[in-house]
N, C-alpha and C positions, 0 to 999 in steps of 0.2 A: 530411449527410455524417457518417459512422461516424468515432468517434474513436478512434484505436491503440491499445494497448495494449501499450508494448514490454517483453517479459519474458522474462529467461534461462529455462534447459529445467528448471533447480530451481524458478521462481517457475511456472511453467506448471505443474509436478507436482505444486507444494503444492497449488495453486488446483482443481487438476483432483479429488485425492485429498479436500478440506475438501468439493467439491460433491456427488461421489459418497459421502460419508459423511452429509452434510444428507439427499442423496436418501433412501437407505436408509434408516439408523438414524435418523435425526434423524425423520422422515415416522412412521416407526412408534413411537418415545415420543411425538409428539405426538399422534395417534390413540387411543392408550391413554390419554395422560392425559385424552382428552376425552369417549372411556367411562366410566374412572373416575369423572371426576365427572359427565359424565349418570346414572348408576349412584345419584346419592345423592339422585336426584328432581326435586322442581320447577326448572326451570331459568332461570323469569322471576327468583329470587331467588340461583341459585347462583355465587355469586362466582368460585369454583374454577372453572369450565364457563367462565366468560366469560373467566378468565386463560389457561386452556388454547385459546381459541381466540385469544386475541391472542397466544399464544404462536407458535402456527400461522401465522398470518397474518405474524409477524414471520421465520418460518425461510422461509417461501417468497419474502417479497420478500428476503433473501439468497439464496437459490438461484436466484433471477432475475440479481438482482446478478453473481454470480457465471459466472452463465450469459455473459451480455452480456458480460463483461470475455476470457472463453476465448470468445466469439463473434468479438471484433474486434481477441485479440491476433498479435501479428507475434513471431514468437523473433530472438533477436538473437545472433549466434553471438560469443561471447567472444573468440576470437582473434584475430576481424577486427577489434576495439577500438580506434580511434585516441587514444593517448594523447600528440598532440603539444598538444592541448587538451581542456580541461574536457567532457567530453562523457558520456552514457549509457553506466553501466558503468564507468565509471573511478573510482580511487581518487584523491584528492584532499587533500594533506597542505598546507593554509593556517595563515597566522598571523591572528590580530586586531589591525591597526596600535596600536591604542589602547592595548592590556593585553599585547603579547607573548604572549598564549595560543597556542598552535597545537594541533590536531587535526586528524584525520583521518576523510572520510567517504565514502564510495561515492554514486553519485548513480543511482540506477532509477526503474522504473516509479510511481508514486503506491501502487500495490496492492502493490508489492512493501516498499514504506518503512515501516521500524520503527529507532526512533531508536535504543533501545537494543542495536543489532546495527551503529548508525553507519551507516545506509544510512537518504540523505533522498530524496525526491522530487525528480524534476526541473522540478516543476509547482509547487514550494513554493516561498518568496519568497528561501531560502539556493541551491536549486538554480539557481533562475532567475537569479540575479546571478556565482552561478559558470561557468555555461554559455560556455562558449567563450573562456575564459580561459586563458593560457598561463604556464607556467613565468617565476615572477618579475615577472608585472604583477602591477597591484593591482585586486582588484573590489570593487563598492560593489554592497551587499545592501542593500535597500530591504525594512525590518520595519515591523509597523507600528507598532511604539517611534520605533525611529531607520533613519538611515542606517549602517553599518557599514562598513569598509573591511578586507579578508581581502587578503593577500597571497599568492601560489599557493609555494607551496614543492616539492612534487612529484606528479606524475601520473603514476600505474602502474594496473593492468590487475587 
C-alpha cells in the first residue's frame, strides 16, 4: 500500500518545478561532466569519470525520489483546514511547561518540512505528540532525549 503524500499546491509546485529542473539541466551537466572526463583517457584510473558517474547516479535516485512522492501525493485544500485541533496545515502557537518558552510551528507534509521556515513534519516525533491536540491541553512529545510537555496556545490556518 502507497504511502500519501499530503501537500499544499506551493509544495506540489516546488517539488514538481526541482524535478523538471534535475530532468533537464541537471541530466545534461551530468552527461557532460562525464565526457569531460572520459575526454582525459584511461578511465580504469580516472577518479573524475568515477565522481561524475556517482554524481549521476545520485541525481537520478532523487529524480526517482521525487518522482514517487508527486506519484502518491494528495493536495490538501487550505481552506477546508480544521483548526479546532492540532492537525495538517495548521499553525500551532505552544509553550514548553518546563522553561515557559513558546513558539510557533506549522505542521506538513515530511517533504515539505524545513525547520528554518518553522514548518515541522507531521511524521516527526514534535508533530506526532502535537497531532490532535486542542487549545489549552497539554501534550507530551516523546524525543529521544526526553519527554516534553508543550501546552497548545493557539491554532490558526
Amino acid at each position: 500500500m502507497a504511502q500519501y503524500n499530503y501537500l499544499t499546491k506551493d509544495g506540489y509546485n516546488k517539488i514538481k518545478d526541482e524535478l523538471n529542473e534535475m530532468k533537464t539541466n541537471g541530466r545534461k551537466k551530468a552527461a557532460d561532466d562525464i565526457a569531460e572526463a572520459r575526454a582525459q583517457g584511461d578511465l580504469s584510473e580516472n577518479a573524475e569519470y568515477d565522481a561524475a558517474k556517482d554524481a549521476q547516479g545520485m541525481l537520478e535516485m532523487r529524480i526517482n525520489e521525487l518522482e514517487m512522492i508527486l506519484a502518491n501525493a494528495r493536495l490538501i485544500d487550505e481552506s477546508q483546514v480544521d483548526t479546532s485541533k492540532v492537525s495538517i496545515l495548521t499553525k500551532v502557537t505552544i509553550k514548553n511547561v518546563a522553561n515557559g518558552r513558546e513558539a510557533t510551528y506549522q505542521l506538513v507534509s515530511e517533504s515539505e518540512a524545513n525547520l528554518k521556515e518553522k514548518k515541522i513534519s507531521v511524521t516527526s516525533p514534535m508533530g506526532k505528540g502535537l497531532l490532535g491536540s486542542k487549545v489549552g491541553e497539554v501534550a507530551e512529545v516523546v524525543t529521544p532525549a526526553a519527554r516534553i510537555k508543550f501546552e497548545i496556545l493557539n491554532i490558526t490556518k
